[in-house]
CHARMM internal coordinates of N, CA and C (Angstrom, degrees):
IC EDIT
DIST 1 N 1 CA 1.4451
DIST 1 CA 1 C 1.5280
ANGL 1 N 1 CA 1 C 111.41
DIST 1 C 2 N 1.1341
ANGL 1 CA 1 C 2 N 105.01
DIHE 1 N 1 CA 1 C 2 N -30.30
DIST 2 N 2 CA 1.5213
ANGL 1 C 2 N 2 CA 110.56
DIHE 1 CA 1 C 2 N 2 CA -175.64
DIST 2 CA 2 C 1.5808
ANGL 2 N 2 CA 2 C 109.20
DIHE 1 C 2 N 2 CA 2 C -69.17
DIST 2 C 3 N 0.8934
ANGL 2 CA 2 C 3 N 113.73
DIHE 2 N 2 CA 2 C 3 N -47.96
DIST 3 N 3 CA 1.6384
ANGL 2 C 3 N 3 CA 129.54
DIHE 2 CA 2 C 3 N 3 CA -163.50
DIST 3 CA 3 C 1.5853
ANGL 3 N 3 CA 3 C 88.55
DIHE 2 C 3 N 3 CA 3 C -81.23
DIST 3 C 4 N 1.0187
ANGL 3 CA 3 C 4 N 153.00
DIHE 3 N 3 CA 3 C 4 N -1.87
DIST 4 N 4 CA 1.5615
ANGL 3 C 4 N 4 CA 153.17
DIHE 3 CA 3 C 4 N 4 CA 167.64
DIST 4 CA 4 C 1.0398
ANGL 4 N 4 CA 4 C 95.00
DIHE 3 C 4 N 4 CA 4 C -92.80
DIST 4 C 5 N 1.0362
ANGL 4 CA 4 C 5 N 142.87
DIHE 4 N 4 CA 4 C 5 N -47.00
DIST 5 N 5 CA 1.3566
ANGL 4 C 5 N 5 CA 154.01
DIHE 4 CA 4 C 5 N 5 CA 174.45
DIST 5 CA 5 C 1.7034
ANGL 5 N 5 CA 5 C 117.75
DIHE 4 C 5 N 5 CA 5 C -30.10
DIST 5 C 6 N 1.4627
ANGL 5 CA 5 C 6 N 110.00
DIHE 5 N 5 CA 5 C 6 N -94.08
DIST 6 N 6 CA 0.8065
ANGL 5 C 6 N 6 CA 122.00
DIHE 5 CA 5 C 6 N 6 CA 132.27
DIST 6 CA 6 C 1.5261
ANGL 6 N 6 CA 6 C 140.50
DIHE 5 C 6 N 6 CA 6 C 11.05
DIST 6 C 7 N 1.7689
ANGL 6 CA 6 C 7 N 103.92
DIHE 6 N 6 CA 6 C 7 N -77.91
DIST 7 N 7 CA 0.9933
ANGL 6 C 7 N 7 CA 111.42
DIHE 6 CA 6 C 7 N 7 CA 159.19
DIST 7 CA 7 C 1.2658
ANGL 7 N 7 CA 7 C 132.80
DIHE 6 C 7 N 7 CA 7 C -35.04
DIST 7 C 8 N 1.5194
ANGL 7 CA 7 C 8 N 108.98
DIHE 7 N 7 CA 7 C 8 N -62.27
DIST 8 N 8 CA 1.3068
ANGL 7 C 8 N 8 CA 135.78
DIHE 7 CA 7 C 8 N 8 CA 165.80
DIST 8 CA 8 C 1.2765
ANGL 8 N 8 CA 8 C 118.73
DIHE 7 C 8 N 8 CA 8 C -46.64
DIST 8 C 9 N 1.5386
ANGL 8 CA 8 C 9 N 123.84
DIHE 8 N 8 CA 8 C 9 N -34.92
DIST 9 N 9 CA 1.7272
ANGL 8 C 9 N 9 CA 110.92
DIHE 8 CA 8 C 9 N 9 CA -163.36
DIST 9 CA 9 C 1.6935
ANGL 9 N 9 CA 9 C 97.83
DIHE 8 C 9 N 9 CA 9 C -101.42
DIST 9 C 10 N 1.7226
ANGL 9 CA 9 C 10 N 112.98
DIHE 9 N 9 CA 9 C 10 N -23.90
DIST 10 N 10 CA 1.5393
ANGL 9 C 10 N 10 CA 118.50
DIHE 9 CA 9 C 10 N 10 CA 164.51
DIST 10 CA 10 C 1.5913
ANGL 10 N 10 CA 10 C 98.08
DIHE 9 C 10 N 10 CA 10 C -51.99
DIST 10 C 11 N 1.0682
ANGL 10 CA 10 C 11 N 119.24
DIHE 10 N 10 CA 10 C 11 N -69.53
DIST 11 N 11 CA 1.7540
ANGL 10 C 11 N 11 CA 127.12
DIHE 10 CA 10 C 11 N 11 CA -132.56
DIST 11 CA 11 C 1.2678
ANGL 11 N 11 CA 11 C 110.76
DIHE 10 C 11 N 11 CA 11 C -88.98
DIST 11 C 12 N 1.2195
ANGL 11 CA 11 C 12 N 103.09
DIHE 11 N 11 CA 11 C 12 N -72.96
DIST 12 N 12 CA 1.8461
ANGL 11 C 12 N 12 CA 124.83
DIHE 11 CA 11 C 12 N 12 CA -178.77
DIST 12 CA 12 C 1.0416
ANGL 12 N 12 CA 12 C 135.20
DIHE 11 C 12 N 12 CA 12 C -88.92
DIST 12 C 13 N 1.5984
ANGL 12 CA 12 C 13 N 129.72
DIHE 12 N 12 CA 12 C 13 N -5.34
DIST 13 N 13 CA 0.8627
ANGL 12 C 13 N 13 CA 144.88
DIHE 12 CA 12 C 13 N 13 CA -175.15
DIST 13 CA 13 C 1.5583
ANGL 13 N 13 CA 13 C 115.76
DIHE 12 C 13 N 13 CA 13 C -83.13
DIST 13 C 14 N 1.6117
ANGL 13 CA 13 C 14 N 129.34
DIHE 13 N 13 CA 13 C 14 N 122.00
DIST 14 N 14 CA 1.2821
ANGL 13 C 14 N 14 CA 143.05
DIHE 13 CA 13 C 14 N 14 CA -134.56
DIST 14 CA 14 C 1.8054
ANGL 14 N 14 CA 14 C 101.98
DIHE 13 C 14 N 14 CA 14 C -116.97
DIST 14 C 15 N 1.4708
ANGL 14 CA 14 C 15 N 112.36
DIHE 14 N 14 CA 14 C 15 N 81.54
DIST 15 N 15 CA 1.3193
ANGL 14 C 15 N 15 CA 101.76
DIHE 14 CA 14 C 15 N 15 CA 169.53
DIST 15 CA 15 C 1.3883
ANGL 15 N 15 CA 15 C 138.98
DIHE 14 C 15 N 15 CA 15 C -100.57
DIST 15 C 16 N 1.7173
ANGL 15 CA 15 C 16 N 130.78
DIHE 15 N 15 CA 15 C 16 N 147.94
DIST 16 N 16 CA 1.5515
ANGL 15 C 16 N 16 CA 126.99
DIHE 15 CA 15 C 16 N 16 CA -157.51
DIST 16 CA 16 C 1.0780
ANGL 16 N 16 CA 16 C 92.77
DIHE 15 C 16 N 16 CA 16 C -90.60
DIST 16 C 17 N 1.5078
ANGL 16 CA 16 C 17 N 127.16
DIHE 16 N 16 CA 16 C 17 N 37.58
DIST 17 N 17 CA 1.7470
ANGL 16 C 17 N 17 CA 117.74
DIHE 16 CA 16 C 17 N 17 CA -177.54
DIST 17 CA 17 C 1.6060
ANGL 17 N 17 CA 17 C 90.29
DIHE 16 C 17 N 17 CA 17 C -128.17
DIST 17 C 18 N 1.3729
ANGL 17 CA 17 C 18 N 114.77
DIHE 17 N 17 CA 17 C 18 N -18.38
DIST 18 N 18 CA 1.7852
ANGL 17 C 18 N 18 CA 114.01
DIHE 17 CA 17 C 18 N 18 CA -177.93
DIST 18 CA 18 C 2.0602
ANGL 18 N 18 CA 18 C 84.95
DIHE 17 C 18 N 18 CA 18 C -91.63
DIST 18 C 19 N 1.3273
ANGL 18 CA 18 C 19 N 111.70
DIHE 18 N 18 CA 18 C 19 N -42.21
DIST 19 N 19 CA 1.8234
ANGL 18 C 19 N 19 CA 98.31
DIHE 18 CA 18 C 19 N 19 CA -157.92
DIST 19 CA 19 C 1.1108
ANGL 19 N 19 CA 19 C 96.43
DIHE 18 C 19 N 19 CA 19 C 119.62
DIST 19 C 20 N 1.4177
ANGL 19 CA 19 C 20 N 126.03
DIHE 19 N 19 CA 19 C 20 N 17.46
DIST 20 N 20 CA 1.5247
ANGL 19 C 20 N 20 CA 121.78
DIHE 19 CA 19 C 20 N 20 CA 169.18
DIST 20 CA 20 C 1.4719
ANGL 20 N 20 CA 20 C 99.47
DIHE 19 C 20 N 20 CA 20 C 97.36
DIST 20 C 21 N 1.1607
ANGL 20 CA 20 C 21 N 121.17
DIHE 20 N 20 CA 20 C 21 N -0.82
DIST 21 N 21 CA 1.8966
ANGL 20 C 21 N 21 CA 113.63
DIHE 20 CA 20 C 21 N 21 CA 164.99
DIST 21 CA 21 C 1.1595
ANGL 21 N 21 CA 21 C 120.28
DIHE 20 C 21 N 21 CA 21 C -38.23
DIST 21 C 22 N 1.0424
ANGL 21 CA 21 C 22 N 147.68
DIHE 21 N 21 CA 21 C 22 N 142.56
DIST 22 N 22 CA 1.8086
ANGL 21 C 22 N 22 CA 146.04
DIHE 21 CA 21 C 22 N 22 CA 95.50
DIST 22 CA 22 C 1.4555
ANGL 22 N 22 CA 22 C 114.05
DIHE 21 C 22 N 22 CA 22 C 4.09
DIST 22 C 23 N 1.4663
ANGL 22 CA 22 C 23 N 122.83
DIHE 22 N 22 CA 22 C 23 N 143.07
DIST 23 N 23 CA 2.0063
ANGL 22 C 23 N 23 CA 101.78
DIHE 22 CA 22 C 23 N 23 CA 164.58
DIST 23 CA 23 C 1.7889
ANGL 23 N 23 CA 23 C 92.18
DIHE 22 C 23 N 23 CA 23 C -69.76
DIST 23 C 24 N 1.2644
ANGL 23 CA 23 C 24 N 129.41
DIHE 23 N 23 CA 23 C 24 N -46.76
DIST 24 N 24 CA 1.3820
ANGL 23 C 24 N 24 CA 112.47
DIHE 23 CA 23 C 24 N 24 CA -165.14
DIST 24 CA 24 C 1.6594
ANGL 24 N 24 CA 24 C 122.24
DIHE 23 C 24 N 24 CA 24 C -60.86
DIST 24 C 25 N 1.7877
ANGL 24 CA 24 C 25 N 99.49
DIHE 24 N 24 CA 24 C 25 N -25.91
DIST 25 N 25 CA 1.7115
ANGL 24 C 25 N 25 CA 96.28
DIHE 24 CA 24 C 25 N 25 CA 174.63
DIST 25 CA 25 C 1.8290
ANGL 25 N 25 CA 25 C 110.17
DIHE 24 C 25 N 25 CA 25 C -78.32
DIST 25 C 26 N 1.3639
ANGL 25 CA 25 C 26 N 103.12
DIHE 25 N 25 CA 25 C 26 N -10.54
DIST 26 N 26 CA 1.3984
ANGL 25 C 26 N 26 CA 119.50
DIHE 25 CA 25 C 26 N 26 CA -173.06
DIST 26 CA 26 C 1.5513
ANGL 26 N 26 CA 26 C 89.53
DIHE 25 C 26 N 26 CA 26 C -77.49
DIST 26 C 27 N 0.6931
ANGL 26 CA 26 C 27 N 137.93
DIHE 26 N 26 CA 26 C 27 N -67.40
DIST 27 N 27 CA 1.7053
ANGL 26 C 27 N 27 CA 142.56
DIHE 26 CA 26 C 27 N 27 CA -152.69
DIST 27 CA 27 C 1.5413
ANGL 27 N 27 CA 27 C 111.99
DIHE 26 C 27 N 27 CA 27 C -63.31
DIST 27 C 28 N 1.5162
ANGL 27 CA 27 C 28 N 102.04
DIHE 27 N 27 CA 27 C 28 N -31.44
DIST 28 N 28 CA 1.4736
ANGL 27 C 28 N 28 CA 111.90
DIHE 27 CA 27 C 28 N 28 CA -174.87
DIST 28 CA 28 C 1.0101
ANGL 28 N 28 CA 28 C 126.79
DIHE 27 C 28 N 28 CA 28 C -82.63
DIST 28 C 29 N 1.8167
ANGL 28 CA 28 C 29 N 111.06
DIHE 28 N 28 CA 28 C 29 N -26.72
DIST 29 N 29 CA 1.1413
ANGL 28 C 29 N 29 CA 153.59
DIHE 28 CA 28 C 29 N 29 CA -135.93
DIST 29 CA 29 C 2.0220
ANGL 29 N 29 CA 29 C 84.02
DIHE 28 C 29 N 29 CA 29 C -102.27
DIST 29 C 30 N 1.3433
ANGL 29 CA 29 C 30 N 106.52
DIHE 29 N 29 CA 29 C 30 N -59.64
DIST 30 N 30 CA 1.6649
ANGL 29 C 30 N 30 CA 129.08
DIHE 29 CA 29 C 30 N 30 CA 174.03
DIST 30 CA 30 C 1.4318
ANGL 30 N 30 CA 30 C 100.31
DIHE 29 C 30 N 30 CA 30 C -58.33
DIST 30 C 31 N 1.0899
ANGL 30 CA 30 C 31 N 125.24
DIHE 30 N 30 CA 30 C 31 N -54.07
DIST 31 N 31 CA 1.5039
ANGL 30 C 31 N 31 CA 121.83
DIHE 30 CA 30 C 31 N 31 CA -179.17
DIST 31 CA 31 C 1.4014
ANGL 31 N 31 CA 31 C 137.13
DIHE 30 C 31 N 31 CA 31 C -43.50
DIST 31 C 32 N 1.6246
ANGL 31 CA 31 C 32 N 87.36
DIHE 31 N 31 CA 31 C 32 N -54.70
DIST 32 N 32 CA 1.3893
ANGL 31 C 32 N 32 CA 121.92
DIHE 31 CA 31 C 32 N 32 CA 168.05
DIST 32 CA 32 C 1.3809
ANGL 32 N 32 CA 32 C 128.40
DIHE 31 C 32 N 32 CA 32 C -41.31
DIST 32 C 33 N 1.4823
ANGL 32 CA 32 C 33 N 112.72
DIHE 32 N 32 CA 32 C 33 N -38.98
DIST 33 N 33 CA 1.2079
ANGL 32 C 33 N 33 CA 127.90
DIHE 32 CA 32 C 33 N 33 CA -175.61
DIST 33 CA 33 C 1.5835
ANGL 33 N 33 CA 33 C 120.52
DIHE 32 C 33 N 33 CA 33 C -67.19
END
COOR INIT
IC SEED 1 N 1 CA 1 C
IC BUILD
């Protein structure tokens, strides 16, 4: 459960502080620039 977790708050997890990003579309998104 833990490691889903995790998974979830790294990967998939959808925040209104990115604009509805991903951290991974977030990161790329930062990169990109």
């Amino acid at each position: 459960m833990t490691k889903n977790y995790v998974d979830w708050f790294n990967n998939r997890r959808i925040s209104q502080k990115t604009k509805g990003m991903t951290p991974c579309e977030y990161r790329e998104h930062a990169l990109a620039v």
